[in-house]
C-alpha positions in Angstrom: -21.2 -89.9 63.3 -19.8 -86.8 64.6 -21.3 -83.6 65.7 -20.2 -81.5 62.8 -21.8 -83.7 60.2 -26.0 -83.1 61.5 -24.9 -79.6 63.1 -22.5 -77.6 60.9 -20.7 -74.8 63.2 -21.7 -72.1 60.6 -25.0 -73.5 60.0 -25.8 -73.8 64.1 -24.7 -70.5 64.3 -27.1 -68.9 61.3 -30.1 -70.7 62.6 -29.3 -69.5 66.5 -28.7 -66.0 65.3 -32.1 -66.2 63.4 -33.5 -67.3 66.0 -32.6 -64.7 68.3 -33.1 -61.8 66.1 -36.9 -63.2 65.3 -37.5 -63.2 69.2 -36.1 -59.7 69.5 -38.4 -58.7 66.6 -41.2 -60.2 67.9 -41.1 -59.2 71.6 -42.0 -62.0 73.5 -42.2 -61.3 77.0 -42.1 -64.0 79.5 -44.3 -65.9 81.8 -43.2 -67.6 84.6 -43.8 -71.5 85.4 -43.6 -74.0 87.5 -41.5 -77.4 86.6 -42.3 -78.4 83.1 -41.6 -82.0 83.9 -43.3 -82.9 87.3 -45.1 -79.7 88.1 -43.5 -79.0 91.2 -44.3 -75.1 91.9 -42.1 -74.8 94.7 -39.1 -72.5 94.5 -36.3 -73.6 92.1 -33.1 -72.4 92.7 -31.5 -70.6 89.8 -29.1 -72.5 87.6 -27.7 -70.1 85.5 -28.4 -67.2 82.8 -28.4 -67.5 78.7 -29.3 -64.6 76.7 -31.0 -63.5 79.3 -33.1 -66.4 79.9 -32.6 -67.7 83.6 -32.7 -71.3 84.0 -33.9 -73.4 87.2 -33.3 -77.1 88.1 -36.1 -78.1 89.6 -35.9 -78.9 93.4 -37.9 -82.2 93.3 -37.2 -83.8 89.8 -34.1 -82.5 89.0 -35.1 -81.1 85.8 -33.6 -77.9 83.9 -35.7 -75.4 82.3 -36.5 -72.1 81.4 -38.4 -70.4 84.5 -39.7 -67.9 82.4 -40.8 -68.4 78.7 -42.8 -67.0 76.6 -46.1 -68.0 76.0 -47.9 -70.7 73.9 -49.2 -68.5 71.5 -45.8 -66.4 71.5 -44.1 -69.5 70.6 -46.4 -70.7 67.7 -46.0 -67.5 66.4 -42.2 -67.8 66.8 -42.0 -71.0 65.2 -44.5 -69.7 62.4 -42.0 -67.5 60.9 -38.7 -69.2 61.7 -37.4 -70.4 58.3 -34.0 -70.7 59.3 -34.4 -74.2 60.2 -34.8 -75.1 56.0 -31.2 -73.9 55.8 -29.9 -75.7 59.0 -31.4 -79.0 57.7 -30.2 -78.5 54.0 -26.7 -78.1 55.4 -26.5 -81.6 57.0 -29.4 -83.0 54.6 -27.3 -85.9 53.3 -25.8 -87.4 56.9 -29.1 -86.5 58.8 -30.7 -88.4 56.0 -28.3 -91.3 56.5 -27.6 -91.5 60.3 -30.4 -90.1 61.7 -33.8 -90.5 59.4 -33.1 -93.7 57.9 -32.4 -95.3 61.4 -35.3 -93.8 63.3 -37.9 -95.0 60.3 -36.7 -98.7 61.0 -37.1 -98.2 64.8 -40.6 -96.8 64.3 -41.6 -99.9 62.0 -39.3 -102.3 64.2 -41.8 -100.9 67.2 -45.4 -101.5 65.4 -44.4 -105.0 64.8 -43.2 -105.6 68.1 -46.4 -103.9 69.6 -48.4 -105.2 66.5 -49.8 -101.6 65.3 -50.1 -100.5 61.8 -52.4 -98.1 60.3 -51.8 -94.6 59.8 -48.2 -93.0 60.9 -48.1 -89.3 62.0 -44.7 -87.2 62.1 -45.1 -84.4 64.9 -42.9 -81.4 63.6 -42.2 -83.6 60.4 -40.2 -80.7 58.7 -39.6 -80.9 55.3 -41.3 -84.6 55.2 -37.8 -86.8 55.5 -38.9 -88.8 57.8 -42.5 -89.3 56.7 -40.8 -90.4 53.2 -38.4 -92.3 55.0 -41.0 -94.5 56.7 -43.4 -94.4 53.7 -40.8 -96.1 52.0 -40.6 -99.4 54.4 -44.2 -99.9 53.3 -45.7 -100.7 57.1 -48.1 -97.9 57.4 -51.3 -97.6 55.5 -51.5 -93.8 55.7 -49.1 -91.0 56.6 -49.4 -87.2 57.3 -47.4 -84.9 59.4 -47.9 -81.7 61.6 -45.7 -78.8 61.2 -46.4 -74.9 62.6 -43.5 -73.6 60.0 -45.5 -72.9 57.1 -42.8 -72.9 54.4 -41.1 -76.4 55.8 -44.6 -77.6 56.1 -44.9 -76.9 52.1 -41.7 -78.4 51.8 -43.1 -81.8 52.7 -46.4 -80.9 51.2 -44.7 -81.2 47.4 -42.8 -84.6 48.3 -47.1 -85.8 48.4 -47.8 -85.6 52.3 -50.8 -83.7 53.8 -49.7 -81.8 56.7 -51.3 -79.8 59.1 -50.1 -76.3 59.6 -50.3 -75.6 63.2 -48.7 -76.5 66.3 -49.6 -79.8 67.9 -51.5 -78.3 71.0 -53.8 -75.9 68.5 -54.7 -78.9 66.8 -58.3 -80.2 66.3 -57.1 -83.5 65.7 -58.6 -86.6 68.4 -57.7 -90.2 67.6 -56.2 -89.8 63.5 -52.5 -91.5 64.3 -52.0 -95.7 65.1 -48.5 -94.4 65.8 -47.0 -90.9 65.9 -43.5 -89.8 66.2 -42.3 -86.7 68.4 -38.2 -86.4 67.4 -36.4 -83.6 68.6 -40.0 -81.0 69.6 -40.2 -81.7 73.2 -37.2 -79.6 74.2 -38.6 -76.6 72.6 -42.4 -76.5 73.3 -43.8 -73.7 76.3 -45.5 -77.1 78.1 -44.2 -80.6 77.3 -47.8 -81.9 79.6 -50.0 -80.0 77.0 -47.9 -81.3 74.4 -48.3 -84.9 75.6 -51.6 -84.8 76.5 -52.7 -83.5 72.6 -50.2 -86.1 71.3 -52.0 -88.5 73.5 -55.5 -87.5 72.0 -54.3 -87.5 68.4 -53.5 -91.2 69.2 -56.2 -94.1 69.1 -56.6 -96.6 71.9 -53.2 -98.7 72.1 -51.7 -96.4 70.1 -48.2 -95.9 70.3 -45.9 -92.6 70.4 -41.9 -92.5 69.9 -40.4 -89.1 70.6 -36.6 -88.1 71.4 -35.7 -85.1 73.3 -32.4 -83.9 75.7 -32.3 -84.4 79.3 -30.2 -82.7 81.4 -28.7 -86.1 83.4 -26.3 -86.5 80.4 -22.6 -86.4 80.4 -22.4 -83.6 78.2 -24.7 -81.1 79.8 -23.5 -81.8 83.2 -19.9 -81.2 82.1 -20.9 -77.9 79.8 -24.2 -76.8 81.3 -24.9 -73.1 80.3 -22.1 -73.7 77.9 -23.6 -76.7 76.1 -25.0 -76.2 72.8 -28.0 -77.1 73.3 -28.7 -74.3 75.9 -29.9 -72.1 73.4 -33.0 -69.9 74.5 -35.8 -69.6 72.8 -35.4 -72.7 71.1 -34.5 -75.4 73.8 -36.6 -74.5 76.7 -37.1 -77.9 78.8 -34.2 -79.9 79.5 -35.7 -82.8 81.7 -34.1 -85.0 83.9 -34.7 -89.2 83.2 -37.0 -88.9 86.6 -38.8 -85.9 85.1 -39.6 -87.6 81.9 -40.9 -90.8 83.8 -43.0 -88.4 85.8 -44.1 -86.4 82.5 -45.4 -89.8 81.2 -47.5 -90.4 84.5 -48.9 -87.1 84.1 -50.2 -87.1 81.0 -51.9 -90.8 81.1 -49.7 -92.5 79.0 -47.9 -95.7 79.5 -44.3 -95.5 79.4 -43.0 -98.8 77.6 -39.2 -97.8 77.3 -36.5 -95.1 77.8 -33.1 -95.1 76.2 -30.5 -93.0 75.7 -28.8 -94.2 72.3 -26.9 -90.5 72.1 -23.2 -91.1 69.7 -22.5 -87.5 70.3 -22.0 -86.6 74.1 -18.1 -87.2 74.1 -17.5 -85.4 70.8 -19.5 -82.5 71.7 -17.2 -82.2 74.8 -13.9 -82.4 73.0 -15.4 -79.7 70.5 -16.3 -77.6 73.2 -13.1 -77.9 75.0 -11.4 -77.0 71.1 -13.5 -74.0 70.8 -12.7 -72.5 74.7 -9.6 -74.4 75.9 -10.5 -72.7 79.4 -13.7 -74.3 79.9 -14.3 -75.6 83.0 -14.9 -79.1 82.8 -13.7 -82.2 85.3 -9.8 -83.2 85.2 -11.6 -86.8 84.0 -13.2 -84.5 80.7 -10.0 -82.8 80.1 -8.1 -85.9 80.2 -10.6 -87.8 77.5 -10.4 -85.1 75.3 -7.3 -85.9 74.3 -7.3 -89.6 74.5 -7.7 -91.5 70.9 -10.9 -91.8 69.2 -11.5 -95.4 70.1 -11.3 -94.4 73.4 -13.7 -91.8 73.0 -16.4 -94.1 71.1 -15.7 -96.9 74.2 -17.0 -93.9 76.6 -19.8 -93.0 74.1 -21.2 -96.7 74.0 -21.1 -96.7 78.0 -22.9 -93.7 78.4 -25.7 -95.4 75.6 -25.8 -99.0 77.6 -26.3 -97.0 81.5 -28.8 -94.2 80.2 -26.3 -91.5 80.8 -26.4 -90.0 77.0 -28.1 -86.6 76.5 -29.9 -88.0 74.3 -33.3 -89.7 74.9 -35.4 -92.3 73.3 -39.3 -92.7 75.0 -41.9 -95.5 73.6 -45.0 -94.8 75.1 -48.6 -96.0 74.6 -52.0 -94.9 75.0 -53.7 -97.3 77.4 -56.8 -99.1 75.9 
């Protein structure tokens, strides 16, 4: 898998362009706040500035984030109207389908029979309804539903036979509905990742269980892009957590972390892309060096970041306590 197949160039840029416009339409003003990941309210220095966002690592967890956002309710507004993301999705339907859905279904059902859960399976900002289909299909679950703010994606999944609820996570009235619920690829975007965890931890029953993926900012391709990375991309991706910020997160919010991964395939790609796209980035002589080495090379790297947690991209099982 490579970054161009699950995030076209041209479609990236549509839905980042959409995105923008929509907050400049909208207004949005910010709010300050303290670390998103461990709470720490001291004073952060100043990372760097995207589209005008200014973003702080955090002095005692080491996480990035937005300082100032805009609010909740600004943001499930924001997400309300964003349609772009139908078009994003459609572009890379068939690989996202392929390496991304159809994997993370077998994980989800590979992780209730470990943890011997069943019952009803909830997809947190389940889209279109992919993944609720996808896990439907392997026949584990006795009930599935999704939540989803954007009201046409929501309808999207909606005609493919799923009931979804149409608000944010957060807004929700929802308390113990879900055996297991999935979070893939929300965290990163939402105003507070505690509030977030702490509904998702209510919508779950006793001994439930809750997989969710986000980014953190202790992977090799942030630190060797940082505001340059792709995934710096205000308003969408506001909380970029460090691996210690994330275990802390967990702690907060009461639930028990059973296991954090990062089985990220992309982090050396994106680099070399990045480095094709502004040959004057500045990146390490050991970055500029792998770019051009050849692709076996390249996926050697990759599997070493996935084996020492040092991919952008994380994996969390967690669990309600009993």
């Amino acid at each position: 898998m490579r970054e161009a197949d699950i995030r076209p160039p041209e479609a990236y840029a549509s839905l980042l362009s959409a995105a923008r416009q929509a907050a400049v339409d909208m207004g949005m003003p910010p709010v300050p706040v303290p670390c998103p990941a461990c709470g720490w309210a001291g004073t952060s220095p100043v990372a760097f500035f995207r589209d005008e966002y200014s973003y702080a690592e955090c002095g005692q967890c080491g996480s990035l984030y937005a300082d100032s956002r805009p609010t909740a309710d600004a943001l499930a507004q924001f997400y309300g109207r964003l349609d772009a993301f139908g078009d994003f999705y459609g572009a890379s339907a068939e690989a996202r389908l392929r390496d991304i859905v159809l994997p993370r279904a077998h994980r989800i059902v590979q992780a209730s029979m470990r943890h011997g859960v069943r019952g009803t399976f909830c997809d947190i900002g389940c889209g279109p309804g992919h993944l609720l289909a996808a896990v439907e299909g392997l026949r584990w679950f006795n009930g599935h539903f999704g939540i989803e703010p954007s009201s046409a994606t929501a309808d999207a999944a909606r005609i493919l036979g799923f009931a979804v609820a149409p608000y944010a996570l957060e807004e929700g009235p929802l308390r113990q509905e879900a055996d297991f619920a999935a979070a893939f690829e929300v965290l990163e975007h939402v105003f507070s990742p505690k509030a977030f965890l702490e509904s998702a931890r209510a919508l779950l029953v006793p001994g439930g269980l809750l997989m969710l993926t986000t980014l953190t900012c202790d992977g090799w391709d942030i630190g060797e892009l940082w505001e340059r990375h792709p995934s710096v991309c205000p308003p969408l991706h506001l909380n970029l957590l460090s691996m210690q910020g994330l275990r802390d997160l967990m702690a907060r919010t009461g639930l028990e972390l059973l296991d954090i991964s990062t089985p990220g395939r992309l982090d050396a790609d994106i680099v070399r892309n990045a480095m094709a796209t502004r040959p004057d980035a500045s990146v390490s002589r050991f970055a500029r060096r792998l770019s051009s080495a050849p692709q076996e090379t390249l996926d050697a790297f990759q599997d070493f970041l996935r084996a020492h947690r040092m991919s952008s991209h994380v994996e969390i099982l967690a669990r309600r306590p009993a």
